[in-house]
SENU-437014 format. One record per residue (C-alpha): residue in one letter; x, y, z. Coordinates in steps of 0.2 Angstrom, whole numbers, plus 5000, padded with zeros to 4 digits. Layout:
<pts>
aXYZ;...
</pts>
This chain:
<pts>
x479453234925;x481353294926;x481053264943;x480653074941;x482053064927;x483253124940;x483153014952;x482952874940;x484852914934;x485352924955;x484752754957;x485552674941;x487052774947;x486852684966;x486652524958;x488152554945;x489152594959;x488652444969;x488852324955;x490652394953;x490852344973;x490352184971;x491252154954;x492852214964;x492552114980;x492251954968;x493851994960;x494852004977;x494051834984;x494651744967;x496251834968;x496751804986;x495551634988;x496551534975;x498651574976;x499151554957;x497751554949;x496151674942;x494751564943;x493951484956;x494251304957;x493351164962;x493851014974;x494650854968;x493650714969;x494350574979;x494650474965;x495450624954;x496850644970;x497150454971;x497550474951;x498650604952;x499450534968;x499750394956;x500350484941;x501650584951;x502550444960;x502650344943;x503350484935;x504850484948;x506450414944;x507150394961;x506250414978;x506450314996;x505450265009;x505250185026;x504250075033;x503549935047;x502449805047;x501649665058;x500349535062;x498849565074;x497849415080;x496149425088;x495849605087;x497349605100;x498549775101;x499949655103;x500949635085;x501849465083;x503149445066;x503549645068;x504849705057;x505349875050;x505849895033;x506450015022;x506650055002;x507350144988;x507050164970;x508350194956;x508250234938;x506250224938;x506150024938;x507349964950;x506749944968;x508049884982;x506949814999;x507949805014;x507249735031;x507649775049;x507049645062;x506949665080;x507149495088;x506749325082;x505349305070;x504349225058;x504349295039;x502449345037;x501549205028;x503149085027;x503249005045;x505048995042;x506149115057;x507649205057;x508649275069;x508949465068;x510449475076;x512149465069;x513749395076;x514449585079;x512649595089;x512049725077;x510249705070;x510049595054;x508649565040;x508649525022;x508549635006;x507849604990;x507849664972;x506649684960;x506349744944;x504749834935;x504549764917;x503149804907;x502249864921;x502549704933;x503749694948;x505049534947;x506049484961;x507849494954;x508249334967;x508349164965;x506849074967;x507148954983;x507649114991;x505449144997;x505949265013;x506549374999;x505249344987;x503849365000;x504549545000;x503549604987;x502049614998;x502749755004;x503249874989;x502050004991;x502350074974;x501549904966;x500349894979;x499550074973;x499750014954;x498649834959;x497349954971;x497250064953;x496549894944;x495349834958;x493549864963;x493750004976;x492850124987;x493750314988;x493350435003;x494150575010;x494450575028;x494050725039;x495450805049;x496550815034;x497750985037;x498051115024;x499651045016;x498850855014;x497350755010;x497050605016;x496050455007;x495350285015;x495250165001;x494249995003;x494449874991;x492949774986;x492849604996;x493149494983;x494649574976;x495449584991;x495049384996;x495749364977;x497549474980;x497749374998;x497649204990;x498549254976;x500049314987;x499749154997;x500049054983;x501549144978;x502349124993;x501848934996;x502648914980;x504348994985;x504448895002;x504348734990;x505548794978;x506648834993;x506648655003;x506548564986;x508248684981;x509148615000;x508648434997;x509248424981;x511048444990;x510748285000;x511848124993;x511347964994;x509947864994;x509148005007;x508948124992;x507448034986;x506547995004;x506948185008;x506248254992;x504648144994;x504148175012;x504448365009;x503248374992;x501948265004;x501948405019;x501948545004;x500548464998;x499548455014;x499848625018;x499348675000;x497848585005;x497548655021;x497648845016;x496548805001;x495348725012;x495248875024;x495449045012;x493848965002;x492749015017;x493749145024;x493349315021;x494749465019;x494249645022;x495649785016;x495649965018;x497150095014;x497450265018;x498350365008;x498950535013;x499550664998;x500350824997;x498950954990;x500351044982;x501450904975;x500150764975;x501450654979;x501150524990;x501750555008;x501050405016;x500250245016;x499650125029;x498649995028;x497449835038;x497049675029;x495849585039;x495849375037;x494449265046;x494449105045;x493948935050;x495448825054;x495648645057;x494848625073;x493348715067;x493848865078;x493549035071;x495049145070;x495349325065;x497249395057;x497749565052;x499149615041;x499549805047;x500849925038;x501350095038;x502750185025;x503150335023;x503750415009;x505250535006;x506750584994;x506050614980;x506650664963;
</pts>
């Protein structure tokens, strides 16, 4: 009997002992698995990153970024309207936009061109102010002024508060290093078809405002004739786009790449697919391709 008592006390001293390991080597994983921390943690879910990613860049008063974008027909890798553009924000709710243009061009969605050089030959572009007030981004220009209205596409601050509101699909894409995360965000179809013709119609509305604004500098009798014929081709344009958004379809996916440590944004590109049937019953296909990168913040 004290023989069978004895080696029950030698194994419940074996298993104490090896309990005691296994406590200890649980302790060192948590300790030298998670810097900074004494529990084990679990992943972020897409959606959580993209929150906080949010969160943190609103919370910053100033910050400044860099960017380029351009226009892509026909799933070609030529880019046609290419421009590089770069921006800062001050005291939390002012954004400056600033372009740099490489050649002659066409403002995105406007038709209307511009040369990019100035008389000094030194690259030239357009900049462009705006304001957030009650959580809405106002150009701070005048309103026949639509190259610099049809800036605010590009503000990637608003355009990660309007992806916040819409219907979305989050995933996280492999490859991502230690230091960043990155998301691909799709929106949903519909909201994206809705954002494209709402951006369409602002900047329709600003090349109106802006002709209307020159003819109304004319004298004469000319004025009237001037301002009529200009009201008839902003109407058949009007037409026109309306007639071929309704069938189009418009497929946009961002990515988003975040600081793990931060959760700031570092960078965010993006592809907004149009295709449509124009005119002449022929099918065509546009993408809207950008790519900014953040820095300086504080």
């Amino acid at each position: 009997m004290e023989k069978v008592d004895g080696k029950v006390k030698m194994d419940m001293n074996m298993l104490n002992r090896r309990s005691v390991r296994t406590l200890w080597l649980l302790v060192i994983i948590v300790i030298t698995g998670v810097p900074g921390c004494g529990l084990i943690q679990r992943d972020q879910t897409p959606e959580e990153v993209f929150s906080l990613a949010l969160s943190g860049i609103a919370g910053k008063e100033t910050l400044s970024f860099e960017g380029e974008a351009g226009l892509r027909r026909e799933n070609s890798g030529l880019f046609e309207n290419q421009f590089k553009f770069e921006g800062k924000l001050e005291n939390h709710d002012r954004l400056t936009l600033q372009t740099r243009l490489p050649g002659e061009v066409t403002a995105v969605g406007t038709g209307i061109h511009t040369t990019a050089v100035n008389n000094n030959g030194q690259p030239r572009g357009f900049s462009a102010s705006f304001e957030r007030k009650q959580g809405q981004w106002m150009a701070l220009s005048a309103q026949h002024e639509p190259l610099r209205g049809s800036l605010s596409r590009f503000n990637p601050i608003a355009q990660l508060e309007k992806i916040d509101g819409m219907h979305k699909t989050i995933q996280s894409e492999y490859g991502s290093g230690r230091r960043t995360r990155t998301l691909r965000i799709e929106l949903a179809p519909e909201d994206a078809k809705a954002w494209a013709v709402a951006q369409l119609n602002d900047e329709m509305n600003a090349i109106r405002s802006e002709y209307m604004h020159k003819a109304a500098t004319v004298k004469g009798a000319r004025k009237e004739k001037l301002e009529k014929d200009l009201e008839k081709v902003w109407e058949q344009g009007e037409t026109t786009m309306q007639q071929m958004m309704k069938q189009a379809s418009v497929q946009t996916v961002y990515h988003l790449t975040v600081d793990r440590k931060s959760s700031l944004p570092l960078r965010l590109s993006s592809e907004s697919q149009v295709s449509y049937t124009d005119n002449n019953h022929k099918n065509n296909k546009e993408a809207l391709v950008t790519d900014v990168n953040f820095k300086s913040y504080q």
